[in-house]
C-alpha positions in Angstrom: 26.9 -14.5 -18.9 27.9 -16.6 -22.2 31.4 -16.1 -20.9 30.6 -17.8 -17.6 28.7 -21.5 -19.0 28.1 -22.2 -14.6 26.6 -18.6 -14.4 24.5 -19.3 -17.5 23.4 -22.8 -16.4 22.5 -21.6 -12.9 20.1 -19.0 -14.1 18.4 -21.5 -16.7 17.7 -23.9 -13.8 16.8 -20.8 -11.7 14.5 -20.0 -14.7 13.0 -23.6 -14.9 12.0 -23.6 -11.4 10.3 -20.8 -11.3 7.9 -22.5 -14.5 7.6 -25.4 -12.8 6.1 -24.4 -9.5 4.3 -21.4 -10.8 1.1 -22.5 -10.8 1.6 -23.9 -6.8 3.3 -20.4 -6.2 0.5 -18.4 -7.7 -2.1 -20.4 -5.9 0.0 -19.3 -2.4 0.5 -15.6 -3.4 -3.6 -15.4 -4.5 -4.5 -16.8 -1.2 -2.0 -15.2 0.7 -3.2 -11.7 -0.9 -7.0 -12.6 -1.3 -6.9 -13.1 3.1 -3.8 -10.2 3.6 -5.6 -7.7 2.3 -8.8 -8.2 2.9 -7.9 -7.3 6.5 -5.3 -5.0 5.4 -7.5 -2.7 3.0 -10.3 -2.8 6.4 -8.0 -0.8 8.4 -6.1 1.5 5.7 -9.1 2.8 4.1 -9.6 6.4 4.1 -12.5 5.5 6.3 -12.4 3.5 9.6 -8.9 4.4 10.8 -9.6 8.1 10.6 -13.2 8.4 11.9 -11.6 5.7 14.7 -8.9 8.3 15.6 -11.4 11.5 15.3 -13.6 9.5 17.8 -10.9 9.6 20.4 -9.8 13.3 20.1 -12.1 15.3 18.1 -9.3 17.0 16.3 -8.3 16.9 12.5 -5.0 18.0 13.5 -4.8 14.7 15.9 -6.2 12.4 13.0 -3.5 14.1 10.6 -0.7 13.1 13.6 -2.1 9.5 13.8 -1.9 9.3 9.9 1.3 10.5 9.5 3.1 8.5 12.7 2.0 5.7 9.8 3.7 6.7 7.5 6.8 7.7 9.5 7.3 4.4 10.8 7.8 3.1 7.4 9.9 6.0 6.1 12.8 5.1 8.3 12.5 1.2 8.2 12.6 -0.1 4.0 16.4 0.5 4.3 17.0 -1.6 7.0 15.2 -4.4 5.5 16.4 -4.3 2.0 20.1 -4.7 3.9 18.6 -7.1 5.5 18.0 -9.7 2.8 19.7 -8.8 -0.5 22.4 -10.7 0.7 20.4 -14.1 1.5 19.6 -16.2 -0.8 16.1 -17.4 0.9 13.8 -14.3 1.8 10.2 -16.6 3.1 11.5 -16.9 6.9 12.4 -13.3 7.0 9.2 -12.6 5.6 7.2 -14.4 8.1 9.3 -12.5 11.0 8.5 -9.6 9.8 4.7 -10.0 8.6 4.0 -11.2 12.6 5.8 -8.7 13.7 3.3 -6.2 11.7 0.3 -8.5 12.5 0.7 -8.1 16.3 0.8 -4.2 16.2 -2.9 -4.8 14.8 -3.5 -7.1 18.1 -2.2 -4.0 19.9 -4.6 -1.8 18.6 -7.1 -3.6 19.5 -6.4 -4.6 22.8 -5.9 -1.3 23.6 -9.5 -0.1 22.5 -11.4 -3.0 24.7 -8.9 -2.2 28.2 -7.5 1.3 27.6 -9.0 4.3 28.1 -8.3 8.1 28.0 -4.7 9.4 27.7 -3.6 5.4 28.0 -5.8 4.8 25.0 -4.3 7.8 23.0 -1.0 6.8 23.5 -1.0 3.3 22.9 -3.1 3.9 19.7 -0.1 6.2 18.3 2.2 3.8 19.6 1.0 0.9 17.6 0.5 2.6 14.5 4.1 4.0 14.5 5.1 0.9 14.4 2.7 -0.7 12.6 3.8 1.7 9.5 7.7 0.6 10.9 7.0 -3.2 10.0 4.8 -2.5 7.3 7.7 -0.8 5.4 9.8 -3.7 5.9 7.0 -6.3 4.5 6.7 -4.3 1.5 10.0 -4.5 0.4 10.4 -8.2 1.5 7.0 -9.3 -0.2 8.0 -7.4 -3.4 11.1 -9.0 -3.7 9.7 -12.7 -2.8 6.7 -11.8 -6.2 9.7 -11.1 -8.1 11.3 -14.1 -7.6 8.7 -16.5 -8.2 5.9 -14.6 -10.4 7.5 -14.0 -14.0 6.4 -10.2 -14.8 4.2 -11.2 -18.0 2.0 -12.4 -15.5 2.4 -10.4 -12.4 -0.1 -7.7 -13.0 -2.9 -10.4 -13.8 -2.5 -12.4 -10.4 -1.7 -9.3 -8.2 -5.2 -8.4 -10.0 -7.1 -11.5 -9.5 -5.5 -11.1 -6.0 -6.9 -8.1 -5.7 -10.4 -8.6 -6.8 -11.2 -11.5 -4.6 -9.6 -9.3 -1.5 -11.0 -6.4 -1.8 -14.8 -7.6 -2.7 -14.6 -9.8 0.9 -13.1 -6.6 2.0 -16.1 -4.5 0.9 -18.4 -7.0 2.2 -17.0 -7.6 5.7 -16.3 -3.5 5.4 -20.0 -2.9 5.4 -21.0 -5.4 8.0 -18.2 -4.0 10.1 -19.6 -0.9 9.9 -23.4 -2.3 10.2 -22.8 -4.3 13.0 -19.5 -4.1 14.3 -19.6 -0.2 14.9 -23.6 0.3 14.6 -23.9 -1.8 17.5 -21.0 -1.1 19.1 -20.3 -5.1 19.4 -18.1 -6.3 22.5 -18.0 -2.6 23.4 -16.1 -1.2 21.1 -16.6 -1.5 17.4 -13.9 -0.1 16.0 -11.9 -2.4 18.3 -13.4 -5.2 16.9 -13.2 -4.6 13.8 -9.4 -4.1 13.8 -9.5 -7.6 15.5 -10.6 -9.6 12.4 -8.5 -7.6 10.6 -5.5 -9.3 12.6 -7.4 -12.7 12.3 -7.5 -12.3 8.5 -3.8 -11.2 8.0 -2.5 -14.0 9.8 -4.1 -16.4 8.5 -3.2 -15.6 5.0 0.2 -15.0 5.8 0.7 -19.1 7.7 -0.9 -19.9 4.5 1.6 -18.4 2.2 4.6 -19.4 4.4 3.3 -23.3 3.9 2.8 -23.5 0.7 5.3 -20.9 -0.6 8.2 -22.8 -2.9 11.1 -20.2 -2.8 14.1 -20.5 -5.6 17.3 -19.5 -4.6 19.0 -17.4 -7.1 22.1 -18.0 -8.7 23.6 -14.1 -7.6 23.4 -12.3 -4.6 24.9 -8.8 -3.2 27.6 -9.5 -0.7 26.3 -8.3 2.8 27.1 -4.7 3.6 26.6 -2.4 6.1 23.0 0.3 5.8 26.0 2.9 5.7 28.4 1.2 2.9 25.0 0.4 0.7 23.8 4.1 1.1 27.0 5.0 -1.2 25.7 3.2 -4.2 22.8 4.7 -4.1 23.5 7.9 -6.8 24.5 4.5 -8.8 20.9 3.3 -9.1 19.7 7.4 -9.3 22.3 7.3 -12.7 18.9 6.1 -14.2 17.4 9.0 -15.6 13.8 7.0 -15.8 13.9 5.7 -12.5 15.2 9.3 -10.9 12.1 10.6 -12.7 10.0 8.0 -12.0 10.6 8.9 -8.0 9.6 12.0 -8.2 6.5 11.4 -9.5 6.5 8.7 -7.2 6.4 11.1 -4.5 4.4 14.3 -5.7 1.7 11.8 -6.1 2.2 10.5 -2.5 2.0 13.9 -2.1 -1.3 14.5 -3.4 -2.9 11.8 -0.4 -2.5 15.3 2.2 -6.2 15.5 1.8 -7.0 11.4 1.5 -7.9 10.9 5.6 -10.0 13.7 5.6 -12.5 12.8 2.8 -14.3 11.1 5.3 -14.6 13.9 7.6 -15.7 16.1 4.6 -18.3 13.3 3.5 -19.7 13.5 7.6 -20.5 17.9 7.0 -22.2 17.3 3.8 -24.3 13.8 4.6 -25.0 12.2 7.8 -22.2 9.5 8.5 -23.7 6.6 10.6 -22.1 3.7 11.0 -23.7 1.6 8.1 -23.1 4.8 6.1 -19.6 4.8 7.0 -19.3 0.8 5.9 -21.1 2.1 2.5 -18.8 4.2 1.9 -16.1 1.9 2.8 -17.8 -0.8 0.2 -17.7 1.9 -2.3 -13.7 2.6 -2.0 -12.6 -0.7 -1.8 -15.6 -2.5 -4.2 -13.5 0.0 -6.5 -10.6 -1.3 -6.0 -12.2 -5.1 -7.0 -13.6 -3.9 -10.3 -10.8 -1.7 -11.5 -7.9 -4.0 -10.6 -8.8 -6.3 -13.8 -8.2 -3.3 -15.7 -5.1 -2.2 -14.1 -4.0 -5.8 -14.4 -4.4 -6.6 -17.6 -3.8 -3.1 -19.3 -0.7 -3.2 -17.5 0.5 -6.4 -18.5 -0.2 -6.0 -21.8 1.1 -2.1 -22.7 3.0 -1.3 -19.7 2.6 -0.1 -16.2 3.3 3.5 -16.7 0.0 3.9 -18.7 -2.3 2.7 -16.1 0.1 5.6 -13.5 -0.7 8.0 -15.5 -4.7 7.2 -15.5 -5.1 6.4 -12.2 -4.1 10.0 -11.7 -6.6 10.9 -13.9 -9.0 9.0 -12.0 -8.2 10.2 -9.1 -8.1 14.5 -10.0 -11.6 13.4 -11.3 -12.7 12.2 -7.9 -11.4 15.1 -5.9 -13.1 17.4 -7.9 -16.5 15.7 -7.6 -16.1 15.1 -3.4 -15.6 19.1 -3.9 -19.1 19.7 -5.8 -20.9 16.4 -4.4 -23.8 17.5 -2.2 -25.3 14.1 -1.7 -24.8 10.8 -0.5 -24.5 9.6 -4.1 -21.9 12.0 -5.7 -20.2 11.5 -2.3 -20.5 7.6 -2.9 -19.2 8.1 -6.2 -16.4 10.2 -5.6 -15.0 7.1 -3.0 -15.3 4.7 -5.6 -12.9 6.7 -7.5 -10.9 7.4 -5.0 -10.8 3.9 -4.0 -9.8 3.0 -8.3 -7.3 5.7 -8.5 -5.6 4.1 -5.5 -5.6 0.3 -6.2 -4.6 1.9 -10.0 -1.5 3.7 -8.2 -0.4 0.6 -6.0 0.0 -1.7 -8.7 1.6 0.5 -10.7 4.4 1.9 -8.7 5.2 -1.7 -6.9 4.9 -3.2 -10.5 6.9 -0.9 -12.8 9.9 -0.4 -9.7 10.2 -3.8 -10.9 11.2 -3.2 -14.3 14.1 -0.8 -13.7 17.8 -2.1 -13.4 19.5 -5.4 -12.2 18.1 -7.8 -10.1 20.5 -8.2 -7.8 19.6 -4.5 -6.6 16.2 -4.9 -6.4 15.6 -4.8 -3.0 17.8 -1.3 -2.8 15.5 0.1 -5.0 12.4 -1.1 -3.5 13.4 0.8 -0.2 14.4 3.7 -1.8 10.8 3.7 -3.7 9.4 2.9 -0.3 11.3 5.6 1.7 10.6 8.3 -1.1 6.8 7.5 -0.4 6.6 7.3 2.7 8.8 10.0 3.4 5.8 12.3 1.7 3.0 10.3 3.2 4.8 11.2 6.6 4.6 14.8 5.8 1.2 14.9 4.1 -1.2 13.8 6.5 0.6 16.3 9.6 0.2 18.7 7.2 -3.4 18.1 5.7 -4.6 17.7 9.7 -3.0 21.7 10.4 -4.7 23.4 6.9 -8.3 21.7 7.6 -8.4 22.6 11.4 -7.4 26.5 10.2 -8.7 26.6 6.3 -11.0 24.2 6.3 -11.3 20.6 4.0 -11.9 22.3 0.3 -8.3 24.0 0.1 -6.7 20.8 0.7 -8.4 19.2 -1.8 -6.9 21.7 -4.4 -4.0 21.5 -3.1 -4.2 18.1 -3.8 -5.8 18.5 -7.5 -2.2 20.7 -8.0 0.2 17.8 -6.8 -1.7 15.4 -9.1 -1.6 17.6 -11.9 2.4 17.9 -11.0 2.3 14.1 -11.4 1.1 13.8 -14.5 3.3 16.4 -16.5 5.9 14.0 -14.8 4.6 11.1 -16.2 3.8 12.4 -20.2 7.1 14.6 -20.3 10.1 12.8 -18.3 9.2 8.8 -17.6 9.5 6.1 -20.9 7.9 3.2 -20.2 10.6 1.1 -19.1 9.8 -2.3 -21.2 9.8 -0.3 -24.1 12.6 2.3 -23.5 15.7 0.6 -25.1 
């Protein structure tokens, strides 16, 4: 760069930008995320999706399908996307393509609960999740990419953890009065139905809001614009990276571990009875951890690095499934959602935080697929997996099952991943 004065100008006025609209840009990302997921973290807890799709069939094996149609969709779709935008210099209107396009699957789902019925019903439902996890992959390396370009990452844990805190405690508290009244009342005759409909009213919002207010730079570099195929062959390029090879394989042992996360609500309903304001307790309990944990995780991550707070969400979470295992009660059971619920938002801002940190900008969004499609492509498998060994061994070997791929993680984590801000 001090061989090219343009180049070096460009990124200092790229650089200044970004200061001076931070504060407007941090105010659109906190409202965006605060409204996002709030309706986001109502549907992909381990709670109402799973209990909505074990209401319809009766069948783990079913509820492991539906959960892993999810996660297929976005195994096959963060490619795509990343070659879809590392090339342009402005991301926001692809963004808000792609974040309706997500949205409306939501609509679907709950359309189809008020007018479908029976095999229609089924069908559509696995439909609509399919590709509800096939735009969701896209979004997630699209809305990474536009954090990166306009949050500096001194101060990216903090917002994503003020973001965080204010979504997930209206989460919790719109959780249990969906599950109070939406469900316990069965409101405009289908609960669940209705529930997943302010979940679409939510996202949207908060989405128009971010697209209005958003102020996007435009960098000084960009990839050329190649073909999915010709972009595949620089991947073992970005694998050269012996941290960031490492870190996806931790990456996706600890996807991994989730096999047994859609079912600890199924376990929860044979030890305790699970009515419907018992189900939004619980709910309140997973994601009321995720709003007092992510000021942890935000500011321990900021401050000594994101692979620390990996490696102890893990923790938190082998702790969790080891007390769902011996709970007997509604309160241990409580208690072992709340960590679940930590572990998890611990795990999320870790991964899409420290993927961040590794290599040049200019492949970032390459590497955010490839982070996406390692997960995913475990989350696919998991779930199929996790439905097959409950409905023929029952809930407690998947959970150790799980404990093992956690503990797999973590010797990952100590032994073969430096923290990347410190490495050099």
């Amino acid at each position: 760069m001090a061989d090219n004065p343009d180049l070096e100008t460009q990124e200092a006025d790229y650089d200044q930008f970004v200061r001076d609209n931070l504060r407007h840009n941090y105010i659109a990302h906190f409202t965006h995320g605060m409204l996002g997921m709030t309706g986001f973290r109502i549907l992909m807890a381990p709670t109402f999706l799973p209990a909505y799709l074990f209401a319809l069939t009766g069948s783990n094996a079913l509820v492991g399908l539906g959960q892993s149609l999810l996660q297929a969709g976005a195994t096959i779709s963060p490619m795509i996307s990343a070659s879809n935008i590392e090339h342009r210099r402005r991301v926001l209107p692809v963004a808000l393509r792609t974040g309706m396009a997500m949205r409306f699957q939501i609509l679907g789902l709950a359309l189809a609960g008020f007018f479908l019925t029976g095999s229609p019903l089924l069908i559509a439902t696995f439909v609509f999740i399919f590709l509800l996890g096939f735009f969701q992959g896209q979004q997630r390396v699209i809305f990474q990419m536009l954090l990166s370009k306009v949050i500096p990452i001194d101060v990216r844990g903090r917002l994503q953890a003020y973001r965080n805190v204010a979504g997930a405690g209206l989460a919790a508290l719109i959780s249990y009065l969906a599950g109070v009244w939406f469900i316990g009342h069965n409101v405009l005759g289908n609960g669940y139905a209705t529930t997943f409909l302010l979940s679409f009213v939510l996202t949207t919002v908060g989405l128009l809001i971010l697209y209005r207010f958003m102020r996007e730079p435009e960098p000084p570099t960009v990839r050329e614009r190649m073909s999915i195929r010709e972009r595949l062959r620089d991947l073992p390029e970005l694998l050269a990276d012996r941290d960031y090879r490492w870190f996806l394989v931790a990456q996706s042992f600890g996807v991994a571990a989730r096999i047994s996360t859609p079912f600890c609500i199924l376990y929860a309903a044979d030890k305790i009875e699970v009515s419907g304001a018992m189900l939004g307790l619980l709910t309140v309990g997973f994601l009321g951890a995720d709003t007092l944990s992510n000021l942890v995780w935000g500011y321990l991550g900021d401050s000594r690095g994101y692979r620390l707070t990996f490696i102890l969400a893990m923790i938190v979470w082998l702790a969790a499934l080891l007390l769902l295992i011996a709970a007997n009660g509604p309160i241990p059971i409580f208690l072992a959602f709340f960590g679940i619920g930590a572990s998890m938002s611990g795990y999320m801002m870790s991964a899409t935080t420290m993927i961040l940190e590794f290599g040049k900008r200019d492949d970032l969004p390459m590497r955010l697929a490839l982070s996406t499609t390692a997960e995913t492509s475990m989350a696919a498998i998991g779930p199929l997996l996790g439905g097959v060994i409950a409905a023929y061994y029952g809930y407690v070997p998947l959970f150790w099952i799980s404990i093992g791929l956690l503990c797999v993680t973590l010797a990952i984590l100590l032994f073969r991943v430096r923290e990347p801000r410190t490495r050099n």
